[in-house]
C-alpha positions as CSV (number, residue, x, y, z in Angstrom):
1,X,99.4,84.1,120.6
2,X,98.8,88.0,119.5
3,X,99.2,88.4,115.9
4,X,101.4,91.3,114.7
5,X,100.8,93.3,112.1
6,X,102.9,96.1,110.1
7,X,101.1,99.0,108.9
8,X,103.4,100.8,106.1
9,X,101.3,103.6,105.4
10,X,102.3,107.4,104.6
11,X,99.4,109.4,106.2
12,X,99.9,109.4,109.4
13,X,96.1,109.9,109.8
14,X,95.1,106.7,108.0
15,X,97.8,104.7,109.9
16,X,96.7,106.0,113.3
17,X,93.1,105.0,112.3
18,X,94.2,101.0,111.1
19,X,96.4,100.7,114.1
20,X,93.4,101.7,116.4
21,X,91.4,99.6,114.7
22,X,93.8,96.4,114.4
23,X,94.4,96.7,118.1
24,X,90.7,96.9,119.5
25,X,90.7,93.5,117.6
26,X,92.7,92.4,119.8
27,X,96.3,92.7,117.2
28,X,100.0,94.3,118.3
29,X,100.6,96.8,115.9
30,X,103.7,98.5,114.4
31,X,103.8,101.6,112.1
32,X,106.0,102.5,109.3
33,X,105.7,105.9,107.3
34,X,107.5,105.0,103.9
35,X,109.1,101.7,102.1
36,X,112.6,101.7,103.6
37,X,110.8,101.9,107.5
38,X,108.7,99.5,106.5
39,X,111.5,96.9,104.6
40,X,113.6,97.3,108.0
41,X,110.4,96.5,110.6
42,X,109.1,94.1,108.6
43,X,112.7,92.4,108.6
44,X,112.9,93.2,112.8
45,X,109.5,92.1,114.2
46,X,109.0,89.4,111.1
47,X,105.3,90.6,111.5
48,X,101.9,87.6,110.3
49,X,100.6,90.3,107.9
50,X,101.6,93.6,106.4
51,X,99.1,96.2,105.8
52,X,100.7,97.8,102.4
53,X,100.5,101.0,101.2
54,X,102.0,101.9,97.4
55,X,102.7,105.6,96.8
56,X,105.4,106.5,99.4
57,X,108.0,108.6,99.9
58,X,112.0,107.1,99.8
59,X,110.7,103.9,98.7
60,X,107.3,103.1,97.3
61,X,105.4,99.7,98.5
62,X,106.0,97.7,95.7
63,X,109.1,98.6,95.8
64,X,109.6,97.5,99.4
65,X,107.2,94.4,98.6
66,X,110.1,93.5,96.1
67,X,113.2,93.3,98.1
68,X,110.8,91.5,100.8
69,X,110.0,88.7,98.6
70,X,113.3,88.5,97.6
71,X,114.6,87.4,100.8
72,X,114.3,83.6,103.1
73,X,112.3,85.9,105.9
74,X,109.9,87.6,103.9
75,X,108.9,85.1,101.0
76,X,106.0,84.1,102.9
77,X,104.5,86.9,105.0
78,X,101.1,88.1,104.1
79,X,100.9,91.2,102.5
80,X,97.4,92.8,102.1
81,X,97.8,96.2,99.5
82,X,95.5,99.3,100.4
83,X,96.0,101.5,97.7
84,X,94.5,104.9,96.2
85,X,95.2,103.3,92.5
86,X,93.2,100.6,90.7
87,X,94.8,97.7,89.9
88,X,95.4,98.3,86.4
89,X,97.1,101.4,87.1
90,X,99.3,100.0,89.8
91,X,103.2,100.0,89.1
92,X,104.0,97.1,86.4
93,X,105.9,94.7,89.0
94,X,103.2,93.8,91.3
95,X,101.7,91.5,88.3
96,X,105.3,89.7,89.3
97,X,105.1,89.9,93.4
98,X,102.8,87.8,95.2
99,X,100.4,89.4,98.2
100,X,97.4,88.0,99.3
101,X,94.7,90.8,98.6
102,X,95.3,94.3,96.6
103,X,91.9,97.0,98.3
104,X,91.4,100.3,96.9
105,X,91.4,101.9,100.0
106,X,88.0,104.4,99.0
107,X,86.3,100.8,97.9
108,X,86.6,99.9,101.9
109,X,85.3,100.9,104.9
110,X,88.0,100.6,107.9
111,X,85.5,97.9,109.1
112,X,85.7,96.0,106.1
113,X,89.7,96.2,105.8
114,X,89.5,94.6,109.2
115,X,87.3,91.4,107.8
116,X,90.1,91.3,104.9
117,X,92.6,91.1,107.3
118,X,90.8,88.5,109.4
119,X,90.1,86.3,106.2
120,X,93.6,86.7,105.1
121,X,94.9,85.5,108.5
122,X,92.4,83.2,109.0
123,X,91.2,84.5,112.6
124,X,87.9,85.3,113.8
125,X,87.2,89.2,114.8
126,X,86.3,90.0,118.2
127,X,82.3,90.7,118.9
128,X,81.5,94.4,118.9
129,X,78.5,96.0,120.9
130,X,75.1,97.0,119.1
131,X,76.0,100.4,116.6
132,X,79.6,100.0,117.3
């Protein structure tokens, strides 16, 4: 079975690149561009793991992480965070909400944030070519 995966990120650059990514490894992928997209395709497709940005327009990703955890369908959905904020200086209710990893997103290469994603959902990654 193809996992699916939610990408809830803002720059649509960054998005484009992870959905490229997730889907050469072998992943259906759905974008959102904000908190409230995300919140409503999360609670349509009921994805194995969301790919969480936190500084968003209309509703920020802890925000939407919130009202996700708060409901029967989304209490135990993976959520992996790829931020631009240390963890310290990430907003005060994520020390409450429970996600599986929290990656500053200049910390990682897209590479690696696939081996996170792999760990998290506990599948292998597909093998690449030689300086691929």
């Amino acid at each position: 079975m193809q996992k699916k995966i939610a990408i809830v990120e803002d720059d649509k650059a960054i998005a484009q690149m992870y959905k490229l990514k997730l889907e050469n490894e072998g992943f259906d992928v759905e974008l959102a561009a904000n908190g409230h997209e995300g919140f409503e395709l999360v609670k349509k497709q009921r994805p194995h793991l969301v790919l969480l940005d936190l500084r968003m327009p209309d509703m920020t990703g802890d925000e939407m992480l919130e009202h996700m955890r708060a409901t029967e369908w989304g209490r135990h959905i993976n959520v992996v965070i790829a931020a631009n904020v240390d963890r310290q200086h990430a907003p005060w209710r994520l020390h409450l909400l429970d996600f599986d990893r929290y990656l500053i997103k200049a910390h990682y290469t897209p590479r690696q944030i696939m081996d996170v994603i792999h760990e998290v959902l506990g599948t292998t990654r597909k093998k690449s070519l030689p300086n691929s």
